[in-house]
C-alpha positions as CSV (number, residue, x, y, z in Angstrom):
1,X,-17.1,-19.0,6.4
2,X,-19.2,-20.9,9.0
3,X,-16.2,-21.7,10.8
4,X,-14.7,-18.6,11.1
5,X,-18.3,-16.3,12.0
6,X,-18.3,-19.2,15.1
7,X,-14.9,-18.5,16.0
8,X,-15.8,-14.8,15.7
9,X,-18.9,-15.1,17.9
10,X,-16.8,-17.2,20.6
11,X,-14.5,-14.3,20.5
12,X,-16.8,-11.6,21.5
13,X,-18.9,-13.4,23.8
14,X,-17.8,-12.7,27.3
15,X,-15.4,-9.3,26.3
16,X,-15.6,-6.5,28.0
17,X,-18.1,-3.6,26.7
18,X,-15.8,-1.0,24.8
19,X,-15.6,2.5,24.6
20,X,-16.8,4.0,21.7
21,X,-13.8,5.6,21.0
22,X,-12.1,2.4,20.4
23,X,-14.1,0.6,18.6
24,X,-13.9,3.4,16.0
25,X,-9.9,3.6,16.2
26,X,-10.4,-0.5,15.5
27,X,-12.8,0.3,13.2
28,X,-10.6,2.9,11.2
29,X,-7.3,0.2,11.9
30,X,-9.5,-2.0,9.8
31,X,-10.8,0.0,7.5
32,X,-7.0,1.6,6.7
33,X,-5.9,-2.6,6.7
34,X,-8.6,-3.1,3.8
35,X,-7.3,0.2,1.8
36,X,-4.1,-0.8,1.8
37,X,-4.3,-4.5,0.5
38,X,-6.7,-3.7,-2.3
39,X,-4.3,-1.1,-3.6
40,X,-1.5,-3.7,-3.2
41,X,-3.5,-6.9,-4.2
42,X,-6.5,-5.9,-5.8
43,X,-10.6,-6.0,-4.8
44,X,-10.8,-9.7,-5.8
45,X,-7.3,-11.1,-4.8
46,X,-7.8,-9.3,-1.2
47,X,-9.0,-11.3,1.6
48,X,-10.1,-11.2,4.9
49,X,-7.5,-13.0,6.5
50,X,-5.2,-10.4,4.6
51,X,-6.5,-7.4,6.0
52,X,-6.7,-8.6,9.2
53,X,-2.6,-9.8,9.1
54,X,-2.4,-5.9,8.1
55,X,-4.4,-5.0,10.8
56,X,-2.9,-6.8,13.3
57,X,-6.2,-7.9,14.6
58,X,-8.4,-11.5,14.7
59,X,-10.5,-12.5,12.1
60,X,-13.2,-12.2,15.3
61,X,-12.4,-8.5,15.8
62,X,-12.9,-8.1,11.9
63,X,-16.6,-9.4,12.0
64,X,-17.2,-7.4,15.2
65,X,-17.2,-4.7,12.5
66,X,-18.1,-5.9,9.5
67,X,-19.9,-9.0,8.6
68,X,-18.1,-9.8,5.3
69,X,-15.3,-8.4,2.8
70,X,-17.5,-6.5,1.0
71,X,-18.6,-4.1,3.3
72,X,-15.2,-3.6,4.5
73,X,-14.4,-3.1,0.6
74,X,-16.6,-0.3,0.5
75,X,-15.7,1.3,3.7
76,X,-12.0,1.5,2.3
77,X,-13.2,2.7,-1.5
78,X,-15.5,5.7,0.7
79,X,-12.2,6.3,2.6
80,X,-10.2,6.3,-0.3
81,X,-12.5,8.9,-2.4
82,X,-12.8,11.1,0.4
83,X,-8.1,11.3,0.8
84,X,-8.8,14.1,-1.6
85,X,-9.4,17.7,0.0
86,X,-10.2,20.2,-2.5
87,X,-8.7,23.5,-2.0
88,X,-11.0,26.7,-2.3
89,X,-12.3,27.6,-6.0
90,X,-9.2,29.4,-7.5
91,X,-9.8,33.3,-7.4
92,X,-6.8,34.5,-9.7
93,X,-4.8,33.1,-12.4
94,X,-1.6,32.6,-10.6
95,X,-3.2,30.1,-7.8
96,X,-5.6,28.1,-10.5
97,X,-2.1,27.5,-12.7
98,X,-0.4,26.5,-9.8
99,X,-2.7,23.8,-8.3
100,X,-2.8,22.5,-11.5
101,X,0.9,21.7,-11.8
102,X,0.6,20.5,-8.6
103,X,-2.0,17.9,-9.6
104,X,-0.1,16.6,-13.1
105,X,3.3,17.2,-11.9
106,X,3.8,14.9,-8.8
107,X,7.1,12.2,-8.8
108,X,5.6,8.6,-9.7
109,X,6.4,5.6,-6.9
110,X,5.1,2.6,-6.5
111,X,1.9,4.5,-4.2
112,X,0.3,6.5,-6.8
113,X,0.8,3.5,-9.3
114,X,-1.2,1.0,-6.9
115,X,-3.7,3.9,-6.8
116,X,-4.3,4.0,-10.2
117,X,-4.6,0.3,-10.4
118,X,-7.3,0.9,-7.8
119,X,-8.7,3.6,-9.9
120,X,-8.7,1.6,-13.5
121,X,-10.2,-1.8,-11.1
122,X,-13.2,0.9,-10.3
123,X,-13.2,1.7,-14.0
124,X,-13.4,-2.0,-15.4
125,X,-16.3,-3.0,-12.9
126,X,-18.2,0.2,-13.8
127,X,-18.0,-0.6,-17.4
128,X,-19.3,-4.4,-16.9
129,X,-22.1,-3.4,-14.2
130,X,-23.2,0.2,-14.4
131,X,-25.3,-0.3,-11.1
132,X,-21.7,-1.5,-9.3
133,X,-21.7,0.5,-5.8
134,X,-18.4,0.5,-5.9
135,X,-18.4,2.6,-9.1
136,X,-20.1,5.6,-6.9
137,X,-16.7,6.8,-5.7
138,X,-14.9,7.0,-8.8
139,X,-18.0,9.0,-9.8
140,X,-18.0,10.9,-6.7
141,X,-14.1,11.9,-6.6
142,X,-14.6,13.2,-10.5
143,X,-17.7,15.2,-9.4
144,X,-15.9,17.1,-7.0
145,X,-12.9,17.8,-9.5
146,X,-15.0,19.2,-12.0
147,X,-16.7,21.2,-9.2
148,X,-13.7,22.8,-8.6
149,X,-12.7,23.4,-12.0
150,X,-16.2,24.8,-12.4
151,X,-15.9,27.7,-9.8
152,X,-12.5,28.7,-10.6
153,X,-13.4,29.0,-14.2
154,X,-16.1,31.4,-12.8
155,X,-14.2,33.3,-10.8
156,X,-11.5,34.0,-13.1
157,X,-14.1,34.6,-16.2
158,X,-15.8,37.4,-13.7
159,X,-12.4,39.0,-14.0
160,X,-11.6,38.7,-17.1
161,X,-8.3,36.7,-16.5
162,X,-9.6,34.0,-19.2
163,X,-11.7,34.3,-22.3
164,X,-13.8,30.6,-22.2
165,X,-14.7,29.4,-25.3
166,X,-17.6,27.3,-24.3
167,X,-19.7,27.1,-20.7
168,X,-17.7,26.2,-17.4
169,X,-18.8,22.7,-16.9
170,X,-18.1,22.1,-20.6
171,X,-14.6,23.5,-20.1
172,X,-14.3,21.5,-16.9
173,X,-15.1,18.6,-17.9
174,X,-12.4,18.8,-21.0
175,X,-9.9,20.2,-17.9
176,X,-10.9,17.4,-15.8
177,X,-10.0,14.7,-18.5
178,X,-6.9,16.5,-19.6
179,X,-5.7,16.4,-15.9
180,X,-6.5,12.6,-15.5
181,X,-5.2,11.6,-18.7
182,X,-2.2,13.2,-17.8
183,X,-1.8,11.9,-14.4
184,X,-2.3,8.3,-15.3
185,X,0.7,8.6,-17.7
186,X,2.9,10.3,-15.7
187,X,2.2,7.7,-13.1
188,X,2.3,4.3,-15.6
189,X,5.7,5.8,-16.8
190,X,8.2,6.8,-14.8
191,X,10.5,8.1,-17.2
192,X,7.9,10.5,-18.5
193,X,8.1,13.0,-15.8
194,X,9.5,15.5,-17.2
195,X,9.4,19.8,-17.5
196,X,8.4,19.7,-20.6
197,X,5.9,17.5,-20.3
198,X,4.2,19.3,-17.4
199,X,4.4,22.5,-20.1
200,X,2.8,21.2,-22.4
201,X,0.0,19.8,-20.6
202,X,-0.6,23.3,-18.7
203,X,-0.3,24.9,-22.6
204,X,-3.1,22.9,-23.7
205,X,-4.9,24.2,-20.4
206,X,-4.1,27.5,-21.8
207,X,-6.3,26.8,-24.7
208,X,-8.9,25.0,-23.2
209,X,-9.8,28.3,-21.1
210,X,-9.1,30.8,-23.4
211,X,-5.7,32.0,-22.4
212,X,-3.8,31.8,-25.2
């Protein structure tokens, strides 16, 4: 480690001042470099020499940014929670229906499974240390799923398009794990994506909200 911070040191000593703009392009180059190996390799089997031979930069442009592989970690695992942009709450029946397919029904490759390796990584070092930073975006991205599960539920109850059984975090919170469940086994098994799976995922929807 020594070694490599003093052939990081030698490198920026004596380069030119950059603009800011490129040293957040290099920045984000990195910060994509580290995403991308921990979904293909894993947290602990990444390295910096790794993300760097994905970068396509020196290990001395690496520390000009980050002064180990955790930080970088965690600048990838904010990226990564923030990749999901939620919609508006749904208004109607017809657009909170569809954006739920959308979210179960998607074609498994070899993308969303290293994602959900990612995701079950999170899970395992939540469970053995509660106080785990990187646990916050797991925590984070669920947060703003139920959110949105939350608003739509009100705006549909206002109209009457659904009858809920129980309050609108409880029922998103059920939606929320009925959702992930069934993405992570559409995703694990690629022969399981089929219509009538996706229907009867959205019929137990149905019940959860009271629109049966």
């Amino acid at each position: 480690m020594e070694l490599i911070a003093l052939t990081a040191s030698f490198e920026w000593i004596g380069m030119p001042k950059r603009q800011p703009a490129y040293m957040e392009s290099q920045r984000e180059l990195i910060v994509s470099a580290a995403l991308r190996s921990i979904r293909e390799h894993g947290i602990h089997n990444a390295s910096v020499r790794m993300i760097c031979a994905t970068a396509g930069l020196s290990t001395g442009a690496f520390y000009v940014h980050f002064d180990n592989k955790e930080e970088a970690v965690d600048a990838a695992l904010l990226s990564f929670s923030k990749q999901t942009i939620m919609p508006p709450p749904a208004s109607d029946w017809k657009s909170f229906e569809q954006l739920f397919r959308k979210n179960i029904g998607f074609n498994p490759n070899q993308e969303a499974r290293d994602s959900l390796r990612l995701i079950f990584e999170f899970a395992g070092m939540t469970l053995a240390d509660p106080s785990d930073r990187h646990s916050l975006t797991s925590i984070e991205g669920q947060s703003m799923i139920c959110t949105w599960f939350e608003r739509s539920l009100k705006n549909l109850s206002s109209t009457n398009a659904i009858a809920l059984p129980d309050s609108e975090v409880t029922i998103a919170k059920q939606l929320w794990t009925l959702a992930s469940g069934a993405v992570c086994l559409t995703a694990l098994n690629a022969n399981l994506r089929d219509d009538r799976f996706v229907e009867q995922t959205c019929a137990a929807m149905k019940r959860l909200v009271g629109r049966d």
